[in-house]
C-alpha positions, 0 to 999 in steps of 0.5 A, a space after each residue: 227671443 234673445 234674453 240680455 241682462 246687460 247691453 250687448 256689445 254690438 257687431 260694427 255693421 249692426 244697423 240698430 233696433 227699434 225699441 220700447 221700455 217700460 216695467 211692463 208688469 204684467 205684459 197686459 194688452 196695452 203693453 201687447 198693443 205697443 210691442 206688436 207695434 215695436 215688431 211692425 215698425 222694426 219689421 218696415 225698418 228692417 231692424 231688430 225689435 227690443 223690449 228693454 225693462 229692469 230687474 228689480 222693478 225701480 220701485 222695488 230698489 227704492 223700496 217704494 211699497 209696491 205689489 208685483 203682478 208677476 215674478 221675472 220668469 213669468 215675464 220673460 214667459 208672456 214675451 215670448 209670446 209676443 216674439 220680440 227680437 230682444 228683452 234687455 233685463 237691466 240690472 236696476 242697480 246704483 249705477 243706473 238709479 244715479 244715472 240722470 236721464 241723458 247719460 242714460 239716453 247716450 250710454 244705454 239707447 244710443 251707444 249701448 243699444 243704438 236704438 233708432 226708433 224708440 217707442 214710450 207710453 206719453 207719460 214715461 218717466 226716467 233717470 235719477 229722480 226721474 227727471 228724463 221725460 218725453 219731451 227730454 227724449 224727443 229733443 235728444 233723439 232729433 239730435 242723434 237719429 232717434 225717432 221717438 214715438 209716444 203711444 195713445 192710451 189705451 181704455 176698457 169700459 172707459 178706465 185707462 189699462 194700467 199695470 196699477 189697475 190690474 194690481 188692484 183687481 188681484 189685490 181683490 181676488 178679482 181673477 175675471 177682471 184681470 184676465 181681461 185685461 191681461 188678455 190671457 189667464 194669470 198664472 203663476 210658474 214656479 219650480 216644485 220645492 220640498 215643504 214642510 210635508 205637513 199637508 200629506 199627514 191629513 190627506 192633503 199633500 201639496 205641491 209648494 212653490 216659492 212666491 215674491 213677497 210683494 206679490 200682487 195676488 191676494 193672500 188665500 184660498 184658490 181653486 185652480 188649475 196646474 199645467 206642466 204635469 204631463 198632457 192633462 190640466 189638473 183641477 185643484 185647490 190652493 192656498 197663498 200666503 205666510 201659512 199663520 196657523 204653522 208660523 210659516 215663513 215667507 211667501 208660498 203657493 201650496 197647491 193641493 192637485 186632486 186625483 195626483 200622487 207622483 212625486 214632482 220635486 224639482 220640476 216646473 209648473 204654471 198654476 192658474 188661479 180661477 177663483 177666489 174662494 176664501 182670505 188666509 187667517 189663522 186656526 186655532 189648531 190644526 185639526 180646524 185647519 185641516 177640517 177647513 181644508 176639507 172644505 175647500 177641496 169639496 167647494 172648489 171640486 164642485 165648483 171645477 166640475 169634478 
């Protein structure tokens, strides 16, 4: 898979591609559903397959309160797996908040990718104000050589499979229900940073990754599981969040791996939460922080098996 942050200049002789687009946060399994699609088409058109998105999410640009089921690097990982041809990452700045939707059509699908076949879900909005719908798009690609498809929604015990839904699961400490539709386990991959180096003196130290902000997941405690630390999945207790009881600042993963020591800053690592066991809050000192912490690496061993 190509990673394109811009529309790439094209070869004269490129036949075109098919494509669909979308947030796609998360890459759940009705969004798996339309690029497998997307790859089968292309596949019988013999053309290339696209997965075009934008970064910042359009909702994060306005700043419209919204959570983020994954940061980029994790998206860019799940459609890997899916093995388009392309993911176009626009760039969700002014020029594309202000464009209206049949400029966008013509610059981005028509000229800039030359997108044959495009692929949306049936409630797909774009363009400034989002006035560019499907019937916009199907009437502009009768016009240019474009075959629009819509897609059939897709449900679970009865609910329509949504990014919004599988927030809300997060949002809950509801690890099982996103997984399912996610079709795979969350995680969360980050490079190891240097932290304050507090969870050390108390027999705890971590493993600090940096996390968005507006972050889905629900701020607190976690049993886990660490991948990308040699052959072995390690067991372990994590806590996300802003670190209150410390005046921490910003959004953090702190990860307590057991029976681990080596030093890993700098290297990249997947954390798949398993369980939610406690919120974050405040302690009033940090001796009954650490008492806590105590706690929780017995609970979450115990739970693991260990």
């Amino acid at each position: 898979m190509k990673l394109l942050r811009h529309p790439p200049v094209l070869p004269p002789d490129f036949a075109g591609c098919v494509a669909t687009i979308g947030n796609f946060d998360g890459v759940h399994v009705a969004h798996q559903q339309i690029i497998t699609r997307v790859r089968r088409l292309a596949a019988e058109q013999g053309l290339v397959s696209a997965v075009i998105s934008f970064e910042p999410l359009p909702g994060e640009y306005f700043q419209v309160p919204l959570t983020r089921i994954q940061p980029l690097r994790d998206k860019v990982q799940a459609l890997q797996g899916l093995a388009p041809d392309w993911f176009v990452c626009l760039p969700f700045r002014q020029l594309l908040a202000e464009m209206v939707a049949e400029d966008f059509v013509h610059a981005i699908l028509l000229q800039g990718l030359r997108v044959r076949r495009l692929v949306v879900g049936d409630d797909f909005r774009f363009g400034c104000r989002r006035r560019g719908d499907l019937a916009l798009l199907r009437t502009m690609g009768a016009q240019h050589g474009m075959q629009v498809m819509d897609t059939p929604t897709l449900l679970q015990d009865q609910e329509r499979i949504s990014s919004t839904r599988l927030r809300e699961y997060l949002g809950a400490g509801q690890l099982a229900a996103a997984r399912e539709l996610l079709g795979r386990p969350y995680r969360l991959c980050g490079r190891v940073r240097h932290g304050d180096r507090r969870g050390r003196t108390i027999g705890f130290p971590t493993l600090n990754l940096v996390m968005p902000d507006n972050l889905a997941l629900a701020h607190g405690v976690y049993v886990l599981q660490v991948h990308g630390l040699g052959d072995r999945v390690y067991g372990g207790v994590g806590n996300l969040g802003l670190r209150p009881t410390v005046n921490g600042m910003g959004n953090r993963l702190e990860v307590h791996v057991f029976d681990f020591s080596a030093q890993v800053y700098g290297q990249h690592v997947s954390i798949e939460p398993l369980a939610f066991l406690r919120p974050e809050h405040r302690f009033p000192s940090f001796e009954a922080l650490r008492q806590q912490i105590a706690q929780d690496a017995a609970q979450a061993r115990s739970l693991l098996g260990m």
